[in-house]
N, C-alpha and C positions, 0 to 999 in steps of 0.2 A: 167464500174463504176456502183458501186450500185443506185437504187435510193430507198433509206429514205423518207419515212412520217415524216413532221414538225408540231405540233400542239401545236398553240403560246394561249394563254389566257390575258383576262383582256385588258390592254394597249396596249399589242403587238399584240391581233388582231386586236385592233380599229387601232392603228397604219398603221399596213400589209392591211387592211381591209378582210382578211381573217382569219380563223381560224386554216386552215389548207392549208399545200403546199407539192408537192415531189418536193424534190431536189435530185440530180444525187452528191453522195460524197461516201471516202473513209476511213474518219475518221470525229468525232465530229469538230473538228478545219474546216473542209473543209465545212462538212454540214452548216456551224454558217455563214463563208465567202461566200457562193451560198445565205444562205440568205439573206444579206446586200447587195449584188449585185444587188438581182434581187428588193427589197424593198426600197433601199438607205438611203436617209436621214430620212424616214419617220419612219424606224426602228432603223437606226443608234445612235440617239441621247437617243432610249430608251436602247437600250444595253448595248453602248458602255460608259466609263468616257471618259467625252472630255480630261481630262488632258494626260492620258495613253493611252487612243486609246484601251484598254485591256477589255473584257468584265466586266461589272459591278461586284463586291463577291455575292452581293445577292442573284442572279438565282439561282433557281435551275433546275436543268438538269437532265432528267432519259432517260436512254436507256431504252426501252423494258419495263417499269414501275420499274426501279434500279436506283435510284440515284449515278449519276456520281460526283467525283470532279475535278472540273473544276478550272485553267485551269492543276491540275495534269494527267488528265483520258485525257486531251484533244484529243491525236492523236489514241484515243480508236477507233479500226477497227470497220466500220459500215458492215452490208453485206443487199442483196437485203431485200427491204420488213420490216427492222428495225423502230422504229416508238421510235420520239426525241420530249418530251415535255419539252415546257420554261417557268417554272414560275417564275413570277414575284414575288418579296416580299408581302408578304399578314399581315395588319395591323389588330388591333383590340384593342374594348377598352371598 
């Protein structure tokens, strides 16, 4: 199985307490589930809607610096050495 670089920002690294992690995955949907695994609640709650259990719309998700959509692109083939950034919604005013 591959392993993928994950590199979370803002809340989800204060969350993870990391910035960055490898996880061992074979598509985005598997990479996203090793993460919540291995971080639980403490990323869960930022991810996930409690109602749906289904990633939050707002992320956005790039493979390899390409934005994905998610969860259409979800079962997108990861391969060794791939690098998956999660941003969070970003406000301003």
């Amino acid at each position: 199985m591959p392993k993928v670089k994950v590199r979370l920002y803002t809340i989800l690294r204060e969350a993870a307490g990391t910035r960055e992690v490898e996880v061992e995955a074979s598509t985005v949907s598997e990479a996203l589930t090793r993460l919540l695994e291995r971080f639980g609640s403490h990323l869960k709650g930022k991810l996930l809607d409690e109602e749906t259990g289904r990633l939050r719309p707002f992320y956005n998700i790039l493979v390899n610096g390409r934005r994905i959509s998610y969860p259409r692109e979800a079962q997108l083939a990861l391969k060794q050495g791939d690098i998956l950034d999660i941003f969070p919604p970003v406000g301003g005013g």
